[in-house]
C-alpha angles and dihedrals in degrees: 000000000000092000085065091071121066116237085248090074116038094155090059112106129168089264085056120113099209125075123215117243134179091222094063112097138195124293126244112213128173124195109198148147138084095297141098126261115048106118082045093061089041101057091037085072088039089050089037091057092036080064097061101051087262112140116243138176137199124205125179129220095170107111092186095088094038086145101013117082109202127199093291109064088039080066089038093058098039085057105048104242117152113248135187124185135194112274098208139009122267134022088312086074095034102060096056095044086056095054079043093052088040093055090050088047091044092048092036103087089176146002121051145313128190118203098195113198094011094128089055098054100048093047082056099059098246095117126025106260076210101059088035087055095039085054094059106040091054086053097108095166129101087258106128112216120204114191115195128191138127088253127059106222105205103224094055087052092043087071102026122110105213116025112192118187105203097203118207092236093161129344130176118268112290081239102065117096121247131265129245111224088014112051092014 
């Protein structure tokens, strides 16, 4: 019975409403805003596929913990994701973790891959908002991509399937210190 499901489904059943199809494509979703919680939604999907046998992928472009894992990556590694992390701050790490990122998107056919800190990079001119966007909108695969940074860049959202604004409502003081497990 489970030869009647394609491997790109694994969560379809016979109960399941929704019906496989080979014109169906990824997902490009982009997590953005001032508020907290948008790696954390992030990885909830890649978790969530991991889960399921899919395979995923995480890469950083957040140059901040260059030597520092937080709590995270510490998940990432027990589980066994693959991760890949900026080697070098500015757009001289950046670049070569695109092409990186653009290989994975290029050999994955199917799961999820998180770009972290994409966004920023790209807001901080360290990779063109127009080959980034170009990139994805030729991704014609069953690969989900899910983009992740405080500011939305439009052409990017122009082309994304699913656009999510995490607004900053309440957070604790700037002086307290962060939480381990919680902010890291």
């Amino acid at each position: 019975m489970a030869d009647e499901f394609p491997r790109s489904d694994p969560a379809v059943t016979p109960e399941s409403p929704e019906v496989s199809s080979p014109s169906r494509k990824g997902m490009l979703v982009v997590y953005h805003g001032d508020g907290a919680g948008k790696e954390s939604a992030a990885l909830g999907v890649l978790f969530r596929a991991h889960g399921r046998e899919l395979p995923v992928r995480h890469v950083r472009f957040d140059d901040t913990r260059l030597d520092d894992p937080d709590g995270d990556d510490l998940a990432l590694q027990k589980l066994g994701i693959p991760s890949d992390v900026i080697g070098e701050p500015g757009a001289n790490g950046a670049d070569p973790l695109w092409n990186c990122a653009a290989h994975h998107m290029s050999a994955m056919n199917e799961g999820v891959i998180v770009l972290e800190g994409l966004l920023d990079a790209v807001t901080k001119g360290w990779l063109s908002a127009r080959n980034v966007a170009d990139t994805f909108a030729h991704d014609d695969s069953l690969l989900h991509i899910i983009v992740t940074g405080r500011k939305p860049v439009p052409e990017i959202v122009e082309i994304a399937d699913l656009v999510s604004n995490m607004r900053a409502v309440k957070q604790r003081d700037a002086n307290s210190p962060a939480i381990a497990g919680i902010d890291y």
